[in-house]
N, C-alpha and C positions, 0 to 999 in steps of 0.2 A: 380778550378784547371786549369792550364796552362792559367794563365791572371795574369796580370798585378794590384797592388791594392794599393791606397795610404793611408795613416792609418789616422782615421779622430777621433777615441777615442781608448782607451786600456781599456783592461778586464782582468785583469789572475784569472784564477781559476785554484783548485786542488782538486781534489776527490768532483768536484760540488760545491764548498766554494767558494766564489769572496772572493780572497787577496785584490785585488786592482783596484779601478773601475777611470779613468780618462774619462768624459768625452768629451776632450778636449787634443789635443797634444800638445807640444812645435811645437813655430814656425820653427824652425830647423828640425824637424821631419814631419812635412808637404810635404814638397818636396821628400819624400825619396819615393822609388818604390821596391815593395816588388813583387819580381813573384815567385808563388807556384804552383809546381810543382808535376804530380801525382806520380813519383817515389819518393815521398815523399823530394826532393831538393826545400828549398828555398833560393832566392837572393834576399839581398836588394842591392839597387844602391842609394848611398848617394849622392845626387846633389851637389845645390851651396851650401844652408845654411849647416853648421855644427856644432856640440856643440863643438869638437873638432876638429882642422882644421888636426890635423897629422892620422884623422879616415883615413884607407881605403877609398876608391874609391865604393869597393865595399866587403861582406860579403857572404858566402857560409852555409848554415844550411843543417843538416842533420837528419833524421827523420823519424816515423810513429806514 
């Protein structure tokens, strides 16, 4: 919590089930900076690469 993290594989799970396991991100998603936050707020900050050039800048999540 309260750092900074760049994403180097993806996981999602539901109810302890892996949906979807990547070991490996797209090159676009490399650069990206995700900070989590302990009042449960996260930010990514999408850099240079983008899948989409007209994404935000940046993203707000909300959570627990």
């Amino acid at each position: 919590m309260n750092k900074n993290f760049k994403h180097t594989s993806a996981e999602v799970r539901a109810n302890g089930i892996i949906l979807a396991n990547r070991s490996l991100v797209f090159d676009y998603e490399r650069d990206n900076v995700t900070r989590y936050e302990s009042s449960g707020i996260a930010t990514t900050r999408y850099e240079v690469l983008k899948c989409d050039p007209t994404e935000p800048n940046e993203e707000f999540y909300f959570g627990r």
